[in-house]
C-alpha positions in Angstrom: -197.1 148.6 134.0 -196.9 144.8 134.7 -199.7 142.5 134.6 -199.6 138.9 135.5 -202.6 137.0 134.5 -203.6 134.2 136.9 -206.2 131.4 135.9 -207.7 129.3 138.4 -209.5 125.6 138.5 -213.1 125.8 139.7 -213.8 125.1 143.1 -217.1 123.4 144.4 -220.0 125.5 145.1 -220.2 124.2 149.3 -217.0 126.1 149.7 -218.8 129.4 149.7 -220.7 128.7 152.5 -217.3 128.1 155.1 -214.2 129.6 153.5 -212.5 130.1 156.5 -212.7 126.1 157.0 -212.1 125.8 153.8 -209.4 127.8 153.1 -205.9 125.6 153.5 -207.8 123.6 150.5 -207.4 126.7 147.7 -205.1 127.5 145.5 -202.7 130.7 147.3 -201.5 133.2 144.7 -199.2 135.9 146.1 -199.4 139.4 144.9 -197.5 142.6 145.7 -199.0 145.4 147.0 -199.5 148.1 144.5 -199.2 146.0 141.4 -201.9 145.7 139.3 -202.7 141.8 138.3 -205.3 139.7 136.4 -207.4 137.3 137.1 -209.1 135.2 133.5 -212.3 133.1 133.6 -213.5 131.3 131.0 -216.5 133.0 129.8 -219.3 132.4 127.4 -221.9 136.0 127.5 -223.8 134.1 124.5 -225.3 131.7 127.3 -226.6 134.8 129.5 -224.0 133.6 132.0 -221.2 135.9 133.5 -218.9 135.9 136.6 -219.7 138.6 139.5 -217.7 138.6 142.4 -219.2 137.2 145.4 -216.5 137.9 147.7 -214.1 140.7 147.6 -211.4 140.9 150.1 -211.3 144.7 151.5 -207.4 144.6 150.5 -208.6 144.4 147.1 -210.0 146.8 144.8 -211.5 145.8 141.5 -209.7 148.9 138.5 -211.2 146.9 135.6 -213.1 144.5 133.9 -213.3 143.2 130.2 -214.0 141.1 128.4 -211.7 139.4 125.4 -213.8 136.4 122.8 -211.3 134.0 121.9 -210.9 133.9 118.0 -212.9 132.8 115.8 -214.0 132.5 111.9 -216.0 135.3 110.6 -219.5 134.9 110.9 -219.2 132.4 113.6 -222.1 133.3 116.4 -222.0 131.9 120.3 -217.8 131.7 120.8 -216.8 132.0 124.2 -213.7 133.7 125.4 -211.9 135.3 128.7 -213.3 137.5 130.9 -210.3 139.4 132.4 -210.9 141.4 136.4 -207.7 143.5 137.0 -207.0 144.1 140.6 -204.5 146.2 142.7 -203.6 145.5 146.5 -203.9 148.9 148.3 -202.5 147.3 151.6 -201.3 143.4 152.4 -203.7 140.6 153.2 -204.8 137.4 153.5 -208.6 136.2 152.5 -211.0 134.6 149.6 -211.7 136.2 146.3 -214.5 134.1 144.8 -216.8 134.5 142.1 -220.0 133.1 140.8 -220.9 132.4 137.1 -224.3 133.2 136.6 -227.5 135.0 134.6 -229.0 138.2 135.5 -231.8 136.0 136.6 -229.7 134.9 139.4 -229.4 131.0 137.8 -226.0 129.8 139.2 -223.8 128.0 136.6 -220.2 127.8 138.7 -218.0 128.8 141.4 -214.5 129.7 141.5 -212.2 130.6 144.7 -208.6 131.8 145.9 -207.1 133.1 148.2 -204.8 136.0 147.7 -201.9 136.8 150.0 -201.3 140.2 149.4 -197.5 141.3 150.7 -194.8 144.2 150.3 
Protein backbone atom coordinates (compact mmCIF):
# COMPACT_ATOMS: atom_id res chain seq x y z
CA UNK A 1 0.00 0.00 0.00
CA UNK A 2 1.14 3.61 -0.88
CA UNK A 3 1.37 6.42 1.39
CA UNK A 4 2.19 9.89 0.44
CA UNK A 5 2.97 12.08 3.33
CA UNK A 6 1.83 15.69 3.01
CA UNK A 7 3.11 18.59 5.35
CA UNK A 8 1.40 21.70 5.52
CA UNK A 9 2.37 25.61 6.67
CA UNK A 10 0.18 26.85 9.50
CA UNK A 11 -2.61 28.89 8.65
CA UNK A 12 -4.05 31.76 10.90
CA UNK A 13 -6.41 30.93 13.59
CA UNK A 14 -9.50 33.68 11.88
CA UNK A 15 -9.62 31.22 9.05
CA UNK A 16 -11.59 28.78 11.08
CA UNK A 17 -14.27 30.89 11.64
CA UNK A 18 -15.16 31.39 7.47
CA UNK A 19 -13.54 28.65 5.40
CA UNK A 20 -15.76 28.79 2.76
CA UNK A 21 -14.49 32.58 2.30
CA UNK A 22 -11.49 31.62 2.96
CA UNK A 23 -10.94 28.77 0.99
CA UNK A 24 -9.24 29.91 -2.58
CA UNK A 25 -6.40 31.17 0.01
CA UNK A 26 -5.26 27.32 1.15
CA UNK A 27 -3.01 25.18 0.08
CA UNK A 28 -5.17 22.30 -2.37
CA UNK A 29 -3.72 18.76 -2.20
CA UNK A 30 -5.37 16.29 -4.45
CA UNK A 31 -5.88 12.71 -3.39
CA UNK A 32 -7.34 9.57 -5.01
CA UNK A 33 -10.14 7.96 -3.80
CA UNK A 34 -9.41 4.87 -2.05
CA UNK A 35 -5.72 5.58 -1.35
CA UNK A 36 -4.68 5.86 1.90
CA UNK A 37 -2.41 9.21 2.57
CA UNK A 38 -0.66 11.05 5.46
CA UNK A 39 -0.89 14.04 6.75
CA UNK A 40 2.56 15.12 9.50
CA UNK A 41 2.39 17.98 11.99
CA UNK A 42 5.03 18.93 13.94
CA UNK A 43 4.34 17.87 17.41
CA UNK A 44 5.78 18.31 20.75
CA UNK A 45 3.37 15.87 23.58
CA UNK A 46 6.11 17.01 26.30
CA UNK A 47 4.33 20.58 26.25
CA UNK A 48 0.65 18.95 26.89
CA UNK A 49 -0.14 20.18 23.38
CA UNK A 50 -1.48 17.90 20.55
CA UNK A 51 -3.39 18.32 17.21
CA UNK A 52 -7.27 17.19 17.12
CA UNK A 53 -9.07 17.63 14.13
CA UNK A 54 -11.47 20.35 14.16
CA UNK A 55 -12.90 19.83 10.88
CA UNK A 56 -13.27 16.60 9.07
CA UNK A 57 -14.73 16.57 5.70
CA UNK A 58 -17.49 13.65 5.54
CA UNK A 59 -15.36 12.26 2.35
CA UNK A 60 -12.73 11.62 4.76
CA UNK A 61 -12.34 9.02 7.24
CA UNK A 62 -9.58 9.20 9.77
CA UNK A 63 -7.83 4.84 9.69
CA UNK A 64 -4.94 6.00 12.03
CA UNK A 65 -3.03 8.12 14.05
CA UNK A 66 0.55 7.96 15.55
CA UNK A 67 2.84 9.46 16.73
CA UNK A 68 6.80 9.23 15.53
CA UNK A 69 9.64 11.62 18.11
CA UNK A 70 12.25 12.69 15.90
CA UNK A 71 15.70 11.26 17.12
CA UNK A 72 17.38 12.08 19.68
CA UNK A 73 20.45 11.23 22.12
CA UNK A 74 19.79 8.85 24.83
CA UNK A 75 18.59 10.28 27.84
CA UNK A 76 17.47 13.39 26.17
CA UNK A 77 13.84 14.43 27.85
CA UNK A 78 11.21 16.98 26.01
CA UNK A 79 12.09 16.19 21.94
CA UNK A 80 9.41 16.86 19.75
CA UNK A 81 8.58 14.87 16.68
CA UNK A 82 5.71 14.08 13.89
CA UNK A 83 2.42 13.31 14.64
CA UNK A 84 1.27 11.33 11.55
CA UNK A 85 -3.12 11.17 10.67
CA UNK A 86 -3.58 8.63 7.83
CA UNK A 87 -6.67 9.14 5.89
CA UNK A 88 -8.56 7.26 3.05
CA UNK A 89 -11.24 9.08 0.61
CA UNK A 90 -14.30 6.70 0.59
CA UNK A 91 -15.95 8.90 -2.22
CA UNK A 92 -14.51 12.37 -4.13
CA UNK A 93 -14.83 15.78 -2.57
CA UNK A 94 -13.99 19.06 -2.14
CA UNK A 95 -13.83 20.86 1.58
CA UNK A 96 -11.43 21.90 4.70
CA UNK A 97 -9.52 19.50 6.89
CA UNK A 98 -8.18 21.63 9.76
CA UNK A 99 -6.80 20.96 12.90
CA UNK A 100 -6.08 22.61 16.22
CA UNK A 101 -2.90 22.20 18.39
CA UNK A 102 -3.89 22.29 21.84
CA UNK A 103 -3.99 20.87 25.68
CA UNK A 104 -6.56 18.68 27.10
CA UNK A 105 -7.46 21.86 28.95
CA UNK A 106 -8.73 23.25 25.83
CA UNK A 107 -5.50 26.05 25.68
CA UNK A 108 -5.19 26.69 21.91
CA UNK A 109 -1.55 26.73 20.68
CA UNK A 110 -2.08 26.74 16.56
CA UNK A 111 -4.09 26.15 13.59
CA UNK A 112 -3.49 24.36 10.51
CA UNK A 113 -5.92 24.11 7.25
CA UNK A 114 -6.33 22.48 3.66
CA UNK A 115 -8.32 21.69 1.57
CA UNK A 116 -8.48 18.32 -0.03
CA UNK A 117 -9.82 17.57 -3.46
CA UNK A 118 -10.61 14.16 -3.31
CA UNK A 119 -11.03 12.52 -7.11
CA UNK A 120 -11.09 9.05 -9.09
Amino acid sequence: MAFRYLVFPPVSPHLLTNMAFYAPHLSTHLVKVGVPFNLSLYSNPTTAYEWKILNLPSFLRLINEIYVPDPHPPGWVGGGGQQIFTFIADYPGDDILSFEYVTPWGESGDFYAIRILATY
